[in-house]
ROKOL-222570 format. One record per atom (N, C-alpha, C, O): residue number from 1; residue in one letter; atom name; x, y, z. Coordinates in steps of 0.1 Angstrom, whole numbers, plus 2048, in hexadecimal, padded with zeros to 3 digits. Each point is the difference from the previous one (the first is absolute). Example, Ala and Ser with C-alpha at 12.3 -4.5 7.8 and 13.67 -1.06 7.14 Angstrom:
+------+------+--------+-----+-----+-----+
| zavo | miba | marlum |   X |   Y |   Z |
+------+------+--------+-----+-----+-----+
|    1 |    A |      N | 884 | 7C7 | 84E |
|    1 |    A |     CA | 7F7 | 80C | 800 |
|    1 |    A |      C | 809 | 80C | 800 |
|    1 |    A |      O | 80A | 800 | 807 |
|    2 |    S |      N | 7F2 | 80B | 7F2 |
|    2 |    S |     CA | 809 | 80B | 800 |
|    2 |    S |      C | 7F8 | 80B | 808 |
|    2 |    S |      O | 805 | 80B | 801 |
+------+------+--------+-----+-----+-----+
This chain:
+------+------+--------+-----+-----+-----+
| zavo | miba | marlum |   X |   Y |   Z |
+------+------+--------+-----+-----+-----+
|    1 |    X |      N | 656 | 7E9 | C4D |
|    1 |    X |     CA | 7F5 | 7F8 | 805 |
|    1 |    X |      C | 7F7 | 7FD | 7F4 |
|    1 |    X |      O | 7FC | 809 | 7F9 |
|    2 |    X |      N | 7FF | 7E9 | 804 |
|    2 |    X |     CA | 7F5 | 7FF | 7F2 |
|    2 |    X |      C | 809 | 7FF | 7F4 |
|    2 |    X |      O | 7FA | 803 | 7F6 |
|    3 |    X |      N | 812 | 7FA | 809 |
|    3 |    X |     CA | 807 | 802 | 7F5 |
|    3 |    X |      C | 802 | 80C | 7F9 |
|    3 |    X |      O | 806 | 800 | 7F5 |
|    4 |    X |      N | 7F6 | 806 | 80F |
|    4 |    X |     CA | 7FF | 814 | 7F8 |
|    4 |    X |      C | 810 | 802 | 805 |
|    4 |    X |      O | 803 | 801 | 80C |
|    5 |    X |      N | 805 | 800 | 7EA |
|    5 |    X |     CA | 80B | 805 | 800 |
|    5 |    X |      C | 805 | 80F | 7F9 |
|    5 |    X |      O | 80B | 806 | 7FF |
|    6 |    X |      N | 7E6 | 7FE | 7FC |
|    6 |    X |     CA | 804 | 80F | 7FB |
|    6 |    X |      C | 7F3 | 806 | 800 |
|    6 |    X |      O | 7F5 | 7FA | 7FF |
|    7 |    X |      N | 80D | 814 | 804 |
|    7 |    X |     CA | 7F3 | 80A | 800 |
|    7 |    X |      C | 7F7 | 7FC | 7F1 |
|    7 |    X |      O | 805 | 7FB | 7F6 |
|    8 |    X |      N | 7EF | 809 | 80B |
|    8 |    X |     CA | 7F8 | 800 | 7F6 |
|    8 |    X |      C | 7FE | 80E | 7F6 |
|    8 |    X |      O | 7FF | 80B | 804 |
|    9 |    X |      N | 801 | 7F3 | 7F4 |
|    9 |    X |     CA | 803 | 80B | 7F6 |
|    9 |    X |      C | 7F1 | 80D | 803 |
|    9 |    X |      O | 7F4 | 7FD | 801 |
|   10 |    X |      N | 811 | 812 | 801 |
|   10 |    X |     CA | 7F9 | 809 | 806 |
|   10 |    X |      C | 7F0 | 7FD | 7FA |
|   10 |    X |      O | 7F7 | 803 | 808 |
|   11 |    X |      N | 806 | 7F9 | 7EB |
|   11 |    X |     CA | 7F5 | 803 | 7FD |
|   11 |    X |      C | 7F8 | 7EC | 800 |
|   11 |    X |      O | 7F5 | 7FC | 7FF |
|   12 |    X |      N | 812 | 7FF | 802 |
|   12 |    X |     CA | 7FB | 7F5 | 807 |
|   12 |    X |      C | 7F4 | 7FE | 807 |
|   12 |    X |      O | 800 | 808 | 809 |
|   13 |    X |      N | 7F3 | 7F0 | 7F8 |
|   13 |    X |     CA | 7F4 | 801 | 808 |
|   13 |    X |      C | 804 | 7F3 | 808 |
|   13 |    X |      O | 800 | 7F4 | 7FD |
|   14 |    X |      N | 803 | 812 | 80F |
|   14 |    X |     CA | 7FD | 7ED | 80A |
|   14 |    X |      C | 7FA | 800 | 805 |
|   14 |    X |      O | 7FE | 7F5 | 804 |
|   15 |    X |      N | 7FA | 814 | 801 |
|   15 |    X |     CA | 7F3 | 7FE | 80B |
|   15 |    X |      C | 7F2 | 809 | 7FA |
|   15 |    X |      O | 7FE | 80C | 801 |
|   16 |    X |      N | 7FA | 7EA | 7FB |
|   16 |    X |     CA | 7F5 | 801 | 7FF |
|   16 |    X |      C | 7F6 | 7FF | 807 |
|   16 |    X |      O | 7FF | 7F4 | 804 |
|   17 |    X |      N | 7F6 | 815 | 800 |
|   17 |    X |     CA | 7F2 | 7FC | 803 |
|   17 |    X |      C | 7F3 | 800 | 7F9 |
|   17 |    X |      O | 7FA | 80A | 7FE |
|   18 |    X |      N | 801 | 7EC | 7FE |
|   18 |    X |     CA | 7FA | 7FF | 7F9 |
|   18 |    X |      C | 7F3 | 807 | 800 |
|   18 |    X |      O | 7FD | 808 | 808 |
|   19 |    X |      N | 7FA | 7F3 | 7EC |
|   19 |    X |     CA | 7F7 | 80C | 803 |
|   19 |    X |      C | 7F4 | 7FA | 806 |
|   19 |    X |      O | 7F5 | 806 | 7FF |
|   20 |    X |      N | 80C | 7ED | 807 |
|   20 |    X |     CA | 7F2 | 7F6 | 80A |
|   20 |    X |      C | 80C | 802 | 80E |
|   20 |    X |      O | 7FE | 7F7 | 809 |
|   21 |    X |      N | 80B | 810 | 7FA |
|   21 |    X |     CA | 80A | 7FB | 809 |
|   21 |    X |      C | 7FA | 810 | 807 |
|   21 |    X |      O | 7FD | 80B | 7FB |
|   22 |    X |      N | 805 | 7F0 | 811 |
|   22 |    X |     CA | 802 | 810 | 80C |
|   22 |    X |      C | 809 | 7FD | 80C |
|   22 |    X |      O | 7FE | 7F6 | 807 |
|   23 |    X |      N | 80B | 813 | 7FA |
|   23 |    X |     CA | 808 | 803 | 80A |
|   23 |    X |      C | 800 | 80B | 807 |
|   23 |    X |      O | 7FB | 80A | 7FC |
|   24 |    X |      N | 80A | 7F5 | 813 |
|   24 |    X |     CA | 801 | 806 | 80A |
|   24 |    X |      C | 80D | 800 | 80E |
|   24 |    X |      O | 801 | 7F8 | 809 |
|   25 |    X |      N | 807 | 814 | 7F4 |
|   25 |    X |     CA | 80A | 7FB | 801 |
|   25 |    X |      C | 80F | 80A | 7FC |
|   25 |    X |      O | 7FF | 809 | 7F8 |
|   26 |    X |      N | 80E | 7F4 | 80E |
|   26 |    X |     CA | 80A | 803 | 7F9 |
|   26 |    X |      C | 80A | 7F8 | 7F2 |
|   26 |    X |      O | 805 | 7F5 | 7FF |
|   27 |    X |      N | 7FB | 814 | 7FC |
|   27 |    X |     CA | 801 | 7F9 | 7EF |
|   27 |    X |      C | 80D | 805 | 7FC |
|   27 |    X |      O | 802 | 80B | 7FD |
|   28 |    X |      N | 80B | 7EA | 805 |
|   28 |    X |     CA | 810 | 807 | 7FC |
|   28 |    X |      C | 808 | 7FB | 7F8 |
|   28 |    X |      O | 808 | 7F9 | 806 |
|   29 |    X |      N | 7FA | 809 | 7EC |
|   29 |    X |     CA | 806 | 7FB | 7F6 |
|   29 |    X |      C | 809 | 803 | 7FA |
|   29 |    X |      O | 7FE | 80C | 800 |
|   30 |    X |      N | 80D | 7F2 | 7F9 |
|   30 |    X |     CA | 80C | 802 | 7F9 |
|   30 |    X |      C | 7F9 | 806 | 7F4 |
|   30 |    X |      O | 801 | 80C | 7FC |
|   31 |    X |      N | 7F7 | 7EB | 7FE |
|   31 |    X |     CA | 7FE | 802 | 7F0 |
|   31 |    X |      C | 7F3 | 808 | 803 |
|   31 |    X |      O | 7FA | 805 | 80A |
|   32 |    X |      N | 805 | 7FA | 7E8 |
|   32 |    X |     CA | 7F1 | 807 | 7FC |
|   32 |    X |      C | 7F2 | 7FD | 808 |
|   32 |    X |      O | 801 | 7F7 | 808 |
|   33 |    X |      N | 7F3 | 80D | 7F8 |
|   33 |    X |     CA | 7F4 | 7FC | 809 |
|   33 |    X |      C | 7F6 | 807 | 7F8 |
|   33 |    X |      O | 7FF | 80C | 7FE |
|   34 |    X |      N | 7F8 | 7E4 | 7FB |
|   34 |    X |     CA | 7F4 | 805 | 7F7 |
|   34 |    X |      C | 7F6 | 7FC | 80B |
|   34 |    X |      O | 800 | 7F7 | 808 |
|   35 |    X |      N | 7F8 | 812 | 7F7 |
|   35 |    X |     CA | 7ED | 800 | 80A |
|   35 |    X |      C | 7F8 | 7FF | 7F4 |
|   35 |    X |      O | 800 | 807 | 7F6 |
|   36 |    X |      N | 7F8 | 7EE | 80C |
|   36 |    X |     CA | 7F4 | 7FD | 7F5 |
|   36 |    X |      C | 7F2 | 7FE | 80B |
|   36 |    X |      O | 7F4 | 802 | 7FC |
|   37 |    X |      N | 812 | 7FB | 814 |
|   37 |    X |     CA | 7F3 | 801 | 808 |
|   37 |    X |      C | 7FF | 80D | 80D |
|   37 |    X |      O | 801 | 80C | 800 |
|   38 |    X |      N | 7FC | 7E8 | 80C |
|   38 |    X |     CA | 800 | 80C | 80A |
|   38 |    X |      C | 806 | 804 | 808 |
|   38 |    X |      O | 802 | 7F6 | 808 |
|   39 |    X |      N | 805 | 812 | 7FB |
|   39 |    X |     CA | 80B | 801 | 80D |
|   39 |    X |      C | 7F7 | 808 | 80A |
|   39 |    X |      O | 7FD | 80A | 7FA |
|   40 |    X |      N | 7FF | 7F7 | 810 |
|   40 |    X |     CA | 7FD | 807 | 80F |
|   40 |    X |      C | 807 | 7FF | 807 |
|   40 |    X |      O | 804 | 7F6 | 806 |
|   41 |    X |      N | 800 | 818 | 7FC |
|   41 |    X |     CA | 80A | 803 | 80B |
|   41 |    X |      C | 80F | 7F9 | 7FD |
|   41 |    X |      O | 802 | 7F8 | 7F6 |
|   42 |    X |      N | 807 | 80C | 813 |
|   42 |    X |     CA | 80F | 7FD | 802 |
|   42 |    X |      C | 807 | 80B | 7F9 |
|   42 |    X |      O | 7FE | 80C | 801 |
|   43 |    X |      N | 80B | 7EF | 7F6 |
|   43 |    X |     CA | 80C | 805 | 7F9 |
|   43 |    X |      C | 806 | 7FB | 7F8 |
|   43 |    X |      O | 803 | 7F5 | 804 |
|   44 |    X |      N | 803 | 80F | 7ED |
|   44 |    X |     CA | 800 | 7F8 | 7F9 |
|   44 |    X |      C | 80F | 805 | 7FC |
|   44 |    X |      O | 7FF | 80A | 7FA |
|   45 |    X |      N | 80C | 7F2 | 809 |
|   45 |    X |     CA | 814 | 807 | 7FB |
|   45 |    X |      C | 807 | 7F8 | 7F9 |
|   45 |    X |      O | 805 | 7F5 | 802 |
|   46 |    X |      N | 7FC | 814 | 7F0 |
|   46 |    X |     CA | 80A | 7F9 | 7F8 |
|   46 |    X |      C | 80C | 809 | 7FC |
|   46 |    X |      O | 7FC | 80B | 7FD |
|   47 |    X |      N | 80E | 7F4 | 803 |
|   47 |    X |     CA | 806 | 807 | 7F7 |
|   47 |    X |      C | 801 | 803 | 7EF |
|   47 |    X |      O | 809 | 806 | 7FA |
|   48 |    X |      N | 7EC | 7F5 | 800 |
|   48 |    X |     CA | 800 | 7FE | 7F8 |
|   48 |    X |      C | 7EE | 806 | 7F5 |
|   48 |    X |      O | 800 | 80C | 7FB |
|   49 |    X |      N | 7F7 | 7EC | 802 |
|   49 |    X |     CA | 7F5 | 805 | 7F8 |
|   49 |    X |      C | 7F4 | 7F8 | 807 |
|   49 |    X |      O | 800 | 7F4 | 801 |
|   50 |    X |      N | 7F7 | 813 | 802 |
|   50 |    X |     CA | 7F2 | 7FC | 807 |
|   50 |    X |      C | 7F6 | 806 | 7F5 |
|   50 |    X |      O | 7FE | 80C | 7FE |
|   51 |    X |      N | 7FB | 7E7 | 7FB |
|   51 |    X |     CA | 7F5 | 805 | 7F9 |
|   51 |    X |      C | 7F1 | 7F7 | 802 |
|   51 |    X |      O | 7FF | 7F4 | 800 |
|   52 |    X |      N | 7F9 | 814 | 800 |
|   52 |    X |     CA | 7F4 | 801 | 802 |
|   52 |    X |      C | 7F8 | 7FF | 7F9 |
|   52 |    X |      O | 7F9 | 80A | 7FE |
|   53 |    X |      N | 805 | 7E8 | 7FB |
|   53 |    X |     CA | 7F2 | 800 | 7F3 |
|   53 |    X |      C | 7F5 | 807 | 803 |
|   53 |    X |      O | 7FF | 806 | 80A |
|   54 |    X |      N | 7F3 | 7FA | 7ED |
|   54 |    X |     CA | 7F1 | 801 | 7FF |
|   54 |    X |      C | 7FF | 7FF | 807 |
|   54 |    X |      O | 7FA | 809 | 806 |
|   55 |    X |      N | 808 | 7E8 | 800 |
|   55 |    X |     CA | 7F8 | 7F8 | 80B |
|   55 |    X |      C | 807 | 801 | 80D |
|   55 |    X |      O | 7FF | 7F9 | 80A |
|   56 |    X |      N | 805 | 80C | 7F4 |
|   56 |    X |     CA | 808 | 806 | 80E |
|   56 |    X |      C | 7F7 | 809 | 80D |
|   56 |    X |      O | 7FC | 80C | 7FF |
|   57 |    X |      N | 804 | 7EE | 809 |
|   57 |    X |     CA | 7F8 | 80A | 809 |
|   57 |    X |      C | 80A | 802 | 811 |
|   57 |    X |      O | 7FD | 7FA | 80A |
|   58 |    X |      N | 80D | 80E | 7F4 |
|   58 |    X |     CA | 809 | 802 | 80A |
|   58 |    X |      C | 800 | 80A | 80C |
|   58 |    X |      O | 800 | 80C | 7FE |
|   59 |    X |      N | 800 | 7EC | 80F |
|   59 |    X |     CA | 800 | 811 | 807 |
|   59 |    X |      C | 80A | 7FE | 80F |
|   59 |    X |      O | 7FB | 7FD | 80B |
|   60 |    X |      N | 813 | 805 | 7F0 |
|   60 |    X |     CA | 80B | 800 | 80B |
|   60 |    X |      C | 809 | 806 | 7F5 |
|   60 |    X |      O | 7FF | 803 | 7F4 |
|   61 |    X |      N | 80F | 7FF | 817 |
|   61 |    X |     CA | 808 | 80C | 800 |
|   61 |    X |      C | 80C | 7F7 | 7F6 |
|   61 |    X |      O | 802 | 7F4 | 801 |
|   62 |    X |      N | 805 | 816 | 7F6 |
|   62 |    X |     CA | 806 | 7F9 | 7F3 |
|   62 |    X |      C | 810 | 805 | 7FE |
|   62 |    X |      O | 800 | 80C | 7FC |
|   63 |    X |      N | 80C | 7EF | 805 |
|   63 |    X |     CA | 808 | 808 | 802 |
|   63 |    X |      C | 807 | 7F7 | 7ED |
|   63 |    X |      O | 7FD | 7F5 | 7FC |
|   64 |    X |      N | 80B | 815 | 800 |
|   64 |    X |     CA | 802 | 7F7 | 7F5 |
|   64 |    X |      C | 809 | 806 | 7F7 |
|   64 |    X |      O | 806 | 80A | 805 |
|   65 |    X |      N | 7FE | 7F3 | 7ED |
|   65 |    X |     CA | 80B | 80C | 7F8 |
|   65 |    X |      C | 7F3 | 804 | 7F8 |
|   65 |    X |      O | 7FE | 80C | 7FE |
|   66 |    X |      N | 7F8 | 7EB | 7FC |
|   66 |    X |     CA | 7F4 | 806 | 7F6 |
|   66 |    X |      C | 7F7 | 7FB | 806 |
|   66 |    X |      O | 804 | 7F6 | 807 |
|   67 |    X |      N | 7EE | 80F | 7FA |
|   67 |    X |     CA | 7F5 | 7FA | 800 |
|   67 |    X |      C | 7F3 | 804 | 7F5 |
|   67 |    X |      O | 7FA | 80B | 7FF |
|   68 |    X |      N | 805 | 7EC | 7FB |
|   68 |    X |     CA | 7F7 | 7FF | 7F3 |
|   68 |    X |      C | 7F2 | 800 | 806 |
|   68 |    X |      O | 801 | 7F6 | 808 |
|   69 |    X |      N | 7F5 | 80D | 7F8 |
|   69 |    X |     CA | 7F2 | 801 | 806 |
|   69 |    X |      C | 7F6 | 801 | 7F5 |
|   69 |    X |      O | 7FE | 80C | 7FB |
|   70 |    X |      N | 7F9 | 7E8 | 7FE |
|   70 |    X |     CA | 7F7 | 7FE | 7F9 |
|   70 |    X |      C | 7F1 | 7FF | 809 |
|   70 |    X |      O | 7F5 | 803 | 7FB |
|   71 |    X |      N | 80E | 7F9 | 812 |
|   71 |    X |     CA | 7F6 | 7F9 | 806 |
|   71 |    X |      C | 7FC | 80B | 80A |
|   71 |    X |      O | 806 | 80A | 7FE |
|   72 |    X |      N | 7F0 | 7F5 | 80E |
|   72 |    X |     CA | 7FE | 806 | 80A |
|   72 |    X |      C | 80D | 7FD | 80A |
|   72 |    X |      O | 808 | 7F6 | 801 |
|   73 |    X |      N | 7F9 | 819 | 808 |
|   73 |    X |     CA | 80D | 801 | 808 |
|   73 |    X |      C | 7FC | 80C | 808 |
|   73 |    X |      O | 7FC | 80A | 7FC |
|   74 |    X |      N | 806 | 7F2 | 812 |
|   74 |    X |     CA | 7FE | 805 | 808 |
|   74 |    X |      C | 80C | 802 | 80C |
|   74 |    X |      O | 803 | 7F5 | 804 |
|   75 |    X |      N | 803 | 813 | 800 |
|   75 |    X |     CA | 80D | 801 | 80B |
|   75 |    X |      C | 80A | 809 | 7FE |
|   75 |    X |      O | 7FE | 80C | 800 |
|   76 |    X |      N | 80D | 7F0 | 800 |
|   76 |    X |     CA | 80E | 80B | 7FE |
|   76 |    X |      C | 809 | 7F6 | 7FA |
|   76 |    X |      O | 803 | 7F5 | 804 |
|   77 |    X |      N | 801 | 814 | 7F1 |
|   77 |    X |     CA | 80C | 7FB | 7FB |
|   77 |    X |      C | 80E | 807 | 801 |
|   77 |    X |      O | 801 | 80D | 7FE |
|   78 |    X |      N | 809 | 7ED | 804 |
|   78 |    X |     CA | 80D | 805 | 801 |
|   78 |    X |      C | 80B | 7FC | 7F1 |
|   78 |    X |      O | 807 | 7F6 | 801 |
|   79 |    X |      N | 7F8 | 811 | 7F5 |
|   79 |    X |     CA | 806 | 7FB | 7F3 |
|   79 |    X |      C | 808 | 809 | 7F9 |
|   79 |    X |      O | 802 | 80A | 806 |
|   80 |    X |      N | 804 | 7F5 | 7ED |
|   80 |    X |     CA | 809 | 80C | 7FC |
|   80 |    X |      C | 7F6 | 7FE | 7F1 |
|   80 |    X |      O | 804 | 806 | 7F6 |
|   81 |    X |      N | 7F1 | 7F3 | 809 |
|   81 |    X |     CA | 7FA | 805 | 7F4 |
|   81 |    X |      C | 7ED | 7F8 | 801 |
|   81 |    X |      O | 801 | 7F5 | 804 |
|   82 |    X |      N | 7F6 | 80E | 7FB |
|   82 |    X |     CA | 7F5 | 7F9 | 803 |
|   82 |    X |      C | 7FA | 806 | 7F1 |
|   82 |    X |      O | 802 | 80B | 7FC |
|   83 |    X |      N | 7F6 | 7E8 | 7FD |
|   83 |    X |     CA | 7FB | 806 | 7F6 |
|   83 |    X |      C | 7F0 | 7F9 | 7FB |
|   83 |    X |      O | 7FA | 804 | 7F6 |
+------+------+--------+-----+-----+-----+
């Protein structure tokens, strides 16, 4: 579907929120997922890297292989490394 005929490489960023952007909501991506704004509430599942700038102010549940946390974070994370 979309012409995507192959996975996107693990450390790949495709979905961004920016950091004037806020979401609310379930959040499900193949690739990578950078937060530069707001997320309230939902859930955010990747198999892959969830990272959290400065400007990040996040507070829902995070399942992921890393999650990188610079920013404010509030919830539960399910990961094999958080740093």
């Amino acid at each position: 579907m979309f012409g995507r005929d192959r996975r996107p490489e693990p450390d790949a960023i495709e979905a961004i929120i920016g950091p004037r952007a806020s979401f609310s909501g379930n959040l499900t991506c193949d690739a990578s997922i950078r937060i530069d704004g707001n997320v309230e509430g939902g859930d955010i599942q990747t198999p892959v890297n969830v990272i959290l700038t400065e400007t990040a102010r996040v507070e829902c549940n995070i399942t992921a292989k890393t999650v990188s946390i610079r920013g404010f974070y509030r919830g539960t994370i399910d990961a094999n490394r958080v740093e």
